[in-house]
Structures are given as structure tokens and as C-alpha cells.
C-alpha positions in Angstrom: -12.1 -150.7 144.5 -14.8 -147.9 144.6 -13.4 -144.5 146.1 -14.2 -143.8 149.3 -16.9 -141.2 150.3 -18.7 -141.3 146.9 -22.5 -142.6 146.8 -22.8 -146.1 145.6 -25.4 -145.5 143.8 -23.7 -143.4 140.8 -23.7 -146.2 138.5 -24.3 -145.3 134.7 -27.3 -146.7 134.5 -28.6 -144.0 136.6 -28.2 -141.9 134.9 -28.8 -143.1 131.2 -30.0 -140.3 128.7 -29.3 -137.4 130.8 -26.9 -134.7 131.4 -24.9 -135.3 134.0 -24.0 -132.3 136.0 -21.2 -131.9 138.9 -22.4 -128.9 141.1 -19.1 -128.3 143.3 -19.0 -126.9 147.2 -16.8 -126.4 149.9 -18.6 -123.4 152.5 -21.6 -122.4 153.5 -21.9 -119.8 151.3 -21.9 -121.7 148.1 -24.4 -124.7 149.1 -27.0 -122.0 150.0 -26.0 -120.1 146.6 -26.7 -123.4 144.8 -29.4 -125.6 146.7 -32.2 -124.0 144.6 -30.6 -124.8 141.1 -29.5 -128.4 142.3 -33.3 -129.1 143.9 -34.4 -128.0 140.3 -32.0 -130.4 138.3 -32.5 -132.8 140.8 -36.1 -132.7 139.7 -35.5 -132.3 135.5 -36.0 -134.7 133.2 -33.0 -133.6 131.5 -30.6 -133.7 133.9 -28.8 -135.7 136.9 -26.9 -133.6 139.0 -24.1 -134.8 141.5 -23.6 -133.1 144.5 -19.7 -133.1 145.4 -18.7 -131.6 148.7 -15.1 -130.6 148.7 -14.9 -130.2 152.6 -13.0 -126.9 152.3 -15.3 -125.5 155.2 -16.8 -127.7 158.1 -20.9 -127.2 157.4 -23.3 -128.6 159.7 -25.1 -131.2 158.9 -28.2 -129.7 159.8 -28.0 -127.3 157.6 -27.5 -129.9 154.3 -30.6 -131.9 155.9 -32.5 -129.2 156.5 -32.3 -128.4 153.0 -32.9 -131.5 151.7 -29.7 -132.5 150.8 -27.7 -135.7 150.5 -24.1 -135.3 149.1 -22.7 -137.5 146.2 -19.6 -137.6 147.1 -17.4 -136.1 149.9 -13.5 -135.3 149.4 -11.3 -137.3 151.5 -10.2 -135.5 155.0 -6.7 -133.6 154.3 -4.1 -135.4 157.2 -2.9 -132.7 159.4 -4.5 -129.9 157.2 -3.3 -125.7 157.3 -4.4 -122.7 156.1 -2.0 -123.1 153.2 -4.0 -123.1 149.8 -1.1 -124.5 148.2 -2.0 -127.9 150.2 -6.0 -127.3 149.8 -5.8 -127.0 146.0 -3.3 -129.9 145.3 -5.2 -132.3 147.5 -8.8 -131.1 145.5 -7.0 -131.6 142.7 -6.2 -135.0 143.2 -9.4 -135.6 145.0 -11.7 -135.1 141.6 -8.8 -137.6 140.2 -9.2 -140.1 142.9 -13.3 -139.6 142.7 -13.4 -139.9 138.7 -10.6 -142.2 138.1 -10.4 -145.4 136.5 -11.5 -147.2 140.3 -14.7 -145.0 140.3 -18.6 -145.9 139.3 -18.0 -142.6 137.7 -15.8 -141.2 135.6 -14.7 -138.4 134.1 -16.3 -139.2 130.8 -19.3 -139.5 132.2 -19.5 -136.0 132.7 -21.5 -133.3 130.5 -20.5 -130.4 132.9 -19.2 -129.1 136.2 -21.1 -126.0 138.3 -19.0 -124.2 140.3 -20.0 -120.3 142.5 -17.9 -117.6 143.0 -14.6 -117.4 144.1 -13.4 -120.5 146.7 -10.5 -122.9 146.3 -13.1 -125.0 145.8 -14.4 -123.3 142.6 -10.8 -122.9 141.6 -9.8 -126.3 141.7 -13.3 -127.7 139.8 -13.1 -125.2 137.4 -8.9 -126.2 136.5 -9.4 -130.2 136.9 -12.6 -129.8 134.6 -11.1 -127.6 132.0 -7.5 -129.6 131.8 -9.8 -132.8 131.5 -12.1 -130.8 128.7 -15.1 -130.6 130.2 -17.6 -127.7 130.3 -17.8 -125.2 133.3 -20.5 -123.3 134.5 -19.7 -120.3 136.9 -22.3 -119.1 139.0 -21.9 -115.1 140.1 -19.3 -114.8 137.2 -17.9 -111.2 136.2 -17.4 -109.9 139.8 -14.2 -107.7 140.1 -12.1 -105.0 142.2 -9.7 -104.9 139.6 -7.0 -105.7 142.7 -5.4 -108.8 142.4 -4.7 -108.1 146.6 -8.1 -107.1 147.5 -9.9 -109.8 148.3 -6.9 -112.1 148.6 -6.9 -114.9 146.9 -10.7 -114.2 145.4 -9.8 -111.8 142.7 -7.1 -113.8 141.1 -9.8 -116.7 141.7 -12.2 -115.1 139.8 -10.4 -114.0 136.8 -8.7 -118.0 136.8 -12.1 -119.2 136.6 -13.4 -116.8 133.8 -10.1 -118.2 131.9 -11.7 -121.7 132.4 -15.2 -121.2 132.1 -18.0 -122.3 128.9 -20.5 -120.3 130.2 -20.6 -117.5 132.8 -23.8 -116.5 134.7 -23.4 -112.7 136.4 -25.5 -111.3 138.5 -25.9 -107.6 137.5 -24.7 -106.0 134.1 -21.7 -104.9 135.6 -20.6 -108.0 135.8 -21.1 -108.6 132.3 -19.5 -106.1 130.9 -16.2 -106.5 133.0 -16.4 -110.5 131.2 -16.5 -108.5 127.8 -14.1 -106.2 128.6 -11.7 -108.7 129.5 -12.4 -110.4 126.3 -15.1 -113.0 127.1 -17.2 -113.8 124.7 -20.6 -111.8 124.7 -22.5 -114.8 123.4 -21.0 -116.8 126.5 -22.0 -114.5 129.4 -25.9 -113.8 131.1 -26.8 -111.6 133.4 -29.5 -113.4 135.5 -29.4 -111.7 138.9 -28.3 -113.7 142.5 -28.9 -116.7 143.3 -28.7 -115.6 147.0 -32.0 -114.4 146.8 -33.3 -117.4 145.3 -32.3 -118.6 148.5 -33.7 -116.4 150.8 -37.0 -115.9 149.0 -37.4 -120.3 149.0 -36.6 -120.1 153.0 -39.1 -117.3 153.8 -41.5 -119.6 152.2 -40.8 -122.4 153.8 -40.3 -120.9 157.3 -37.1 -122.1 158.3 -35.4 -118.3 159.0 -35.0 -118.7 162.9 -34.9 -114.5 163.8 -33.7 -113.9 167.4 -35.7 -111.6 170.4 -33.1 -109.5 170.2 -33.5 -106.3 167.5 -31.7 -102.9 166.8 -28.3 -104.3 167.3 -25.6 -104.0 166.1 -24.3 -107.1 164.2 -20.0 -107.9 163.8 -18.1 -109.8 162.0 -14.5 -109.8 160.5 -12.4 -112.6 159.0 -10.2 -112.0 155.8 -7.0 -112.5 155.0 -6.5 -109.1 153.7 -7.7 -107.6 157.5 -5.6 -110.3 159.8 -3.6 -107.4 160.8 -6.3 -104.8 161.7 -8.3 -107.0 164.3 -6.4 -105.8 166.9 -7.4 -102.1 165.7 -10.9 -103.0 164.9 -11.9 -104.9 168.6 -10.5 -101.4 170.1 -12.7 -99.4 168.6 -15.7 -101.5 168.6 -14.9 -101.5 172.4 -15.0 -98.0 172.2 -17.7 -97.3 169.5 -20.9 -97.8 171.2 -19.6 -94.6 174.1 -21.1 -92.0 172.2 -24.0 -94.2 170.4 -27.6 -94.1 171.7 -29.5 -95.5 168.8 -28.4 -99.2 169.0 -29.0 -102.1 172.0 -25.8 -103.8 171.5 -22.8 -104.8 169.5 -22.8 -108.6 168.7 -19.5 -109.8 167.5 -19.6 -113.4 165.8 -16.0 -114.8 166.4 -14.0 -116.1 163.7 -12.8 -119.3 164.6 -9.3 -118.5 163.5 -7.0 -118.8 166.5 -5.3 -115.8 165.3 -8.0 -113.6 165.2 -9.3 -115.1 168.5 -6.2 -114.5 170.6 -6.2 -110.5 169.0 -9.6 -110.0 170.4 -8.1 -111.6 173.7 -5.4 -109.1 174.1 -6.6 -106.3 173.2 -9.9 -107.0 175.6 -8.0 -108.6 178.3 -11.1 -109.7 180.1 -12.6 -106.0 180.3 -15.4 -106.0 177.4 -17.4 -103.5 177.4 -20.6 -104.1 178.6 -22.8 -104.0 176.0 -20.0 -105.7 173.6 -21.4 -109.6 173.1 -18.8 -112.0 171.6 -20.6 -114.9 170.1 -19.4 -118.0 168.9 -19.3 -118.7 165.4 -23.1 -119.4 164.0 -22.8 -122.6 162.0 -26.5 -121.9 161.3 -27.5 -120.6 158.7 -31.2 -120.2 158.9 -30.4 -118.2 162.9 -27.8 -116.2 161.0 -29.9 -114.9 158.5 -32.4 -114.2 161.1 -29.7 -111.9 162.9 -29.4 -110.5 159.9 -33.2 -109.5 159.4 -33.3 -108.2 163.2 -29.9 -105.9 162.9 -30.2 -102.2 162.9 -27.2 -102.3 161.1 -24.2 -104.4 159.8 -20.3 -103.9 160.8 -18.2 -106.4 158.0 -15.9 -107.5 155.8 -18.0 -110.6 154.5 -19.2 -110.8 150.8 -22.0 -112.6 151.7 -23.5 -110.3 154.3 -23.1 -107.5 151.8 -25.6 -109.4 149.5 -28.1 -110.6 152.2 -28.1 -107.1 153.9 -28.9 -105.5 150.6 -32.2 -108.1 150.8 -33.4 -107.0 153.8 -32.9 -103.6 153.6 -30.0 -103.6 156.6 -27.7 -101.0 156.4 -23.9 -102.3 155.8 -20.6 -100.9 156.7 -17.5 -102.9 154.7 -14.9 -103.2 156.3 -12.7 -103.1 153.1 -10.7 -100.9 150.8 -12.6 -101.8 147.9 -15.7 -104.3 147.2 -16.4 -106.5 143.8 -20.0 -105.8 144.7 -19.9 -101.7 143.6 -23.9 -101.3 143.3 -24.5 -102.2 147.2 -22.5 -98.5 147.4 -25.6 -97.0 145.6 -27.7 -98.9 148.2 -27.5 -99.7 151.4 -23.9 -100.0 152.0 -20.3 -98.0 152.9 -16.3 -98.7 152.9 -15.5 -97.8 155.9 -11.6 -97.5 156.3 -10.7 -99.0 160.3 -11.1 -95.2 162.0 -13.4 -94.8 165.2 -14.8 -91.3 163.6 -15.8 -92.7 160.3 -17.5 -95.9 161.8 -18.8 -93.9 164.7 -20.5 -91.2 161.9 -22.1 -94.3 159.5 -23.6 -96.0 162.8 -25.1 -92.3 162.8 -26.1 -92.3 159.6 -27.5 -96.0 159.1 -30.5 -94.8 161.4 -31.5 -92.6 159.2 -31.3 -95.2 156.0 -33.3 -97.3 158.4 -36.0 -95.1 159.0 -35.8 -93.9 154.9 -36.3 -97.5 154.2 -39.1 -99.2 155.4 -39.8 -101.9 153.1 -39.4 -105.6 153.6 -37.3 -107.0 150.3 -35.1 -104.9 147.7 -35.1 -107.1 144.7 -31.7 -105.3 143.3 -30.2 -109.5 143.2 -33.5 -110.3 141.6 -36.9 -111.8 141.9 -35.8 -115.5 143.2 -36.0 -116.8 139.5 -32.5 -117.0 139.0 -31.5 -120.2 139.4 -34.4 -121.1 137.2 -33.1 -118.9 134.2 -29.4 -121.4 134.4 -31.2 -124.6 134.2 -32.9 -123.3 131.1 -29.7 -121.8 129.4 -28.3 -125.6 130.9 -31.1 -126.7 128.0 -29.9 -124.3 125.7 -26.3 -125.0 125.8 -27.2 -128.5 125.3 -29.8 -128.1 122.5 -32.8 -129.1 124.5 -35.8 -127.8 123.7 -36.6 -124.3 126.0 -39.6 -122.1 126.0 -37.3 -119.5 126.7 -36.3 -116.8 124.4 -32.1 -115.6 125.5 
């Protein structure tokens, strides 16, 4: 019997004298990260990619559509599902089992390699099932570090799991390269070729589909990770508080995590009594209208990784919410930690005008020119000993 949730059409003969590719995702961030380099595969001669969405986050539909894609196969829904990643990891584990066993069209030696980006359970659990079954892995944004196992929790550990695992690691900035190399990685093994993030953004400006609100010069909120559970409470006081002595921004807009937990925090501490030019929005499952707020903000209040990266594109100045960042060259850019004080929040809103006003230009190409997911389907060739035109 065929597994459920996996295309029908992944028979072998599909797929006859080429590579065949797993590209692994479970949130929104990583399916943006990777649509570029699987609509490039998807088009190669060389290769036949597999999309495998491991459900990890709820993404909308649109979103996958609007991109023109069509997953492979889709992880079976976890019965009565937590937040425990014990739980999420076992049942991925056994998912890739279940969806490359002995019942499948596919199996697992079928398979030339497995992409996985960054630093999900997702990643984590491709990156283990494909290296205890001896297949390759490919990371994409390898080499990012804090050099605290705590801070991001779980990412860092993550990270440094799936450098353990991985054949070949593409980082985005030298930095990340060298703290591969320091921790041993082979040199020949590791490229820097920039972000795929702007890949992405660059392919949607293109093609139009970045949906920018009327609102502008707002402030724009968010705050979700494990590591800052306990400091909503403090953090929806002050931005309460925060805008009292601000004249150069419109309005705070808060997106709401949809963790209860973090919900009912913002409920008692607000008890009703917002402050008027406070907005709490519901989460924005779209992508395309949340990178539009991110174009129109005058500047960014977060502890996201992502929004650190897409600021940094469109020259937003960012406040992170964090003790520490795995992303240390948005510091020499547009971007802060910013400890959960009222006074040192209050003085970068301050000083983000000014950046804004300093910086007037569309795009800052730090991430790259958009040719990054290009640059891994060519080492792809490489690795396998197809012919390349380029020179690594």
C-alpha cells in the first residue's frame, strides 16, 4: 500500500537518469528560502527534485500556489500534537521512514541527496534520518552561530547537529565560513554564496506579487521565541508606554503570535486599555502582505531571524529583541540588541530616524545579488561530476 500524502506520480521511471533531490520544509521561512533553487532543479536537466512538506508550521496554501508550487509529499498530521520537540522529531523521524519505506513508489535508495535550510526541527530531523541512512545533505544558510547553546533555543544546538551531518554546507557570508572551519569542517566542503532570502525577494519584486499596505512610518512588532516567553509581559508594557514620548512614527503594529501563552500575556497586561495608537494584528499568514509591511515600516521592533535578514534588504532599521544574534554583520548595518528596557528601546526608535533619513536607497545587497540559489545548483553539478561552466 502506497503511503499516504505522497504524489503518485514518484514512480522511478520519472525520474530515470537524474539526480534525485529531497528539498525538506516545515515553515514559511524555509519554503520562501528554497522556492527559487527548487523552481531551478525543477527546471534542470540534471535533476528531479521532490518537494517534502514536513507540516511543522501551518502555511497557507496560497502562499505554495502562489509560488507555483505543488508538494511531493506531505507528513502525516501528528494526533493531538504539543509544543514538545521530543514528539515533533520522533514523529518526522518516522515520517521520512513511513514515506521511503519498503510500501513507498520511493525509496530511500532512490535518493542522491536531501536539501535542508537553517535551523528547524524540520532540518534537524532530514538532516539525522538522511545521514543514519547515508545519504548526502545539503545545508542551506550553514555556518550561522551565537556560540550559545541557549540563545536561540533549540536553533543553535540545531545548527551545529546539522553541520555534524552535513556533505556540503552553503553559508551565506564569510563569517559563516570560517566558524565551519573553525569547528573543524572541512574547507573544501563549505561555500560562501550569499542568502537565498534575497533570491527571494528580488524574484517577487519582479514578478509583482509584494502586496505593501497604505499605511507607512509605522512601527512594525513582533515577538515569539522560546528564549523571550517570559519577557512578553514586560515587553507589551513598554510598547504600551513607548510611543508617549515618540513623535516620529504613526503607529505601533503588533502581529500576534498565535501562542496562547503569549496571547493571554498581552491580555493581562493590556486588560482591554491599549493604547490608542497600539494595533494588535492577527498573525499574517501572507507572506507577500508581510513583506510589504516590512517595505512600508519606519522601523522594526523583533526577535525574528527572518525579519533581521529582510529588513537589512530594504534598508529598515531593526531593533533585536535578543541577547545575542547568529546574524553579527546586520550590527554593522541596520540593526541593534536591544535588551527589554523602555529607555534603550525608546532612544533606538530615536535613532532609527536618523538611519532612515542616512539611508535612502532602495536594496542593500549585503545577502547578495539574487544569484544564490543559482551558485548551489551548480556546485549540485559539481558534487556530482556534471559538467559546470563554473569555476569554484
Amino acid at each position: 500500500m502506497t503511503p499516504e500524502n505522497l504524489n503518485i506520480s514518484l514512480l522511478p521511471e520519472n525520474f530515470k537518469n537524474k539526480k534525485v533531490i529531497v528539498i525538506v520544509f516545515g515553515t514559511r521561512p524555509e519554503i520562501i528560502k528554497l522556492f527559487v533553487l527548487y523552481r531551478i532543479l525543477k527546471k534542470s536537466e540534471e535533476f528531479f527534485p521532490i518537494l517534502y512538506n514536513t507540516a511543522q508550521q501551518k502555511i497557507s496554501s496560497d502562499i505554495l500556489s502562489n509560488l507555483g508550487l505543488s508538494c511531493d509529499i506531505i507528513a502525516d498530521e501528528i494526533p493531538n500534537r504539543t509544543t514538545d520537540l521530543n514528539q515533533l522529531v520522533a514523529h518526522l523521524l518516522n515520517d521520512f521512514n513511513k514515506k521511503f519505506g519498503d510500501n513507498s513508489p520511493i525509496k530511500k535508495e532512490n535518493l542522491h541527496g536531501v536539501i535542508v535550510q537553517g535551523d528547524t526541527a524540520s532540518a534537524y530531523a532530514g538532516a539525522i534520518w538522511s545521514f543514519f541512512n547515508q545519504i548526502p545533505v545539503f545545508h542551506v544558510e550553514a555556518g550561522l552561530r551565537t556560540l550559545d547553546k541557549l540563545n536561540p533555543f533549540p536553533e543553535e544546538f540545531v545548527r551545529e547537529s546539522i553541520a555534524r551531518t552535513a556533505t556540503i554546507h552553503f553559508c551565506p557570508k564569510g563569517i559563516n565560513r570560517d566558524n565551519l572551519i573553525n569547528e573543524g569542517i572541512r574547507t573544501d566542503k563549505v561555500y560562501v554564496i550569499g542568502n537565498t532570502i534575497n533570491d527571494a525577494i528580488f524574484t517577487l519584486i519582479k514578478e509583482k506579487k509584494i502586496k505593501e499596505p497604505k499605511r507607512s512610518n509605522f512601527i512594525l512588532s513582533t515577538l515569539h521565541r522560546r528564549e523571550n516567553w517570559n519577557n512578553v509581559m514586560t515587553y507589551a508594557k513598554i510598547l504600551n508606554t513607548i510611543l508617549n514620548g515618540q513623535t516620529n512614527y504613526t503607529n505601533i503594529l503588533h502581529i500576534m503570535h498565535p501562542n496562547p501563552l503569549i496571547q493571554k500575556s498581552f491580555e493581562t497586561v493590556l486588560n482591554g486599555k491599549a493604547h490608542e495608537h497600539l494595533v494588535l494584528m492577527e498573525p499574517i499568514h501572507d507572506y507577500f502582505e508581510m513583506l510589504g509591511y516590512v517595505k512600508k515600516s519606519g522601523t522594526i521592533l523583533t526577535d525574528s531571524g527572518g525579519l533581521q535578514e529582510e529588513s537589512l534588504f530594504f534598508n529598515v532599521p531593526c531593533g533585536v529583541l535578543r541577547k545575542t544574534t547568529e546574524r553579527p554583520e546586520v550590527l554593522k548595518k541596520n540593526a541593534k540588541l536591544l535588551p527589554f528596557e523602555t529607555e534603550e528601546i525608546s532612544s533606538f526608535l530615536k535613532d532609527a530616524t536618523h538611519y532612515r533619513e542616512m539611508h535612502k536607497s532602495k536594496y542593500n545587497y549585503t545577502y547578495g545579488f539574487g544569484d544564490s540559489s543559482y551558485l548551489i545548483y551548480e556546485l549540485l553539478k559539481k558534487y556530482f561530476c556534471i559538467e559546470t561552466t563554473f569555476t569554484f
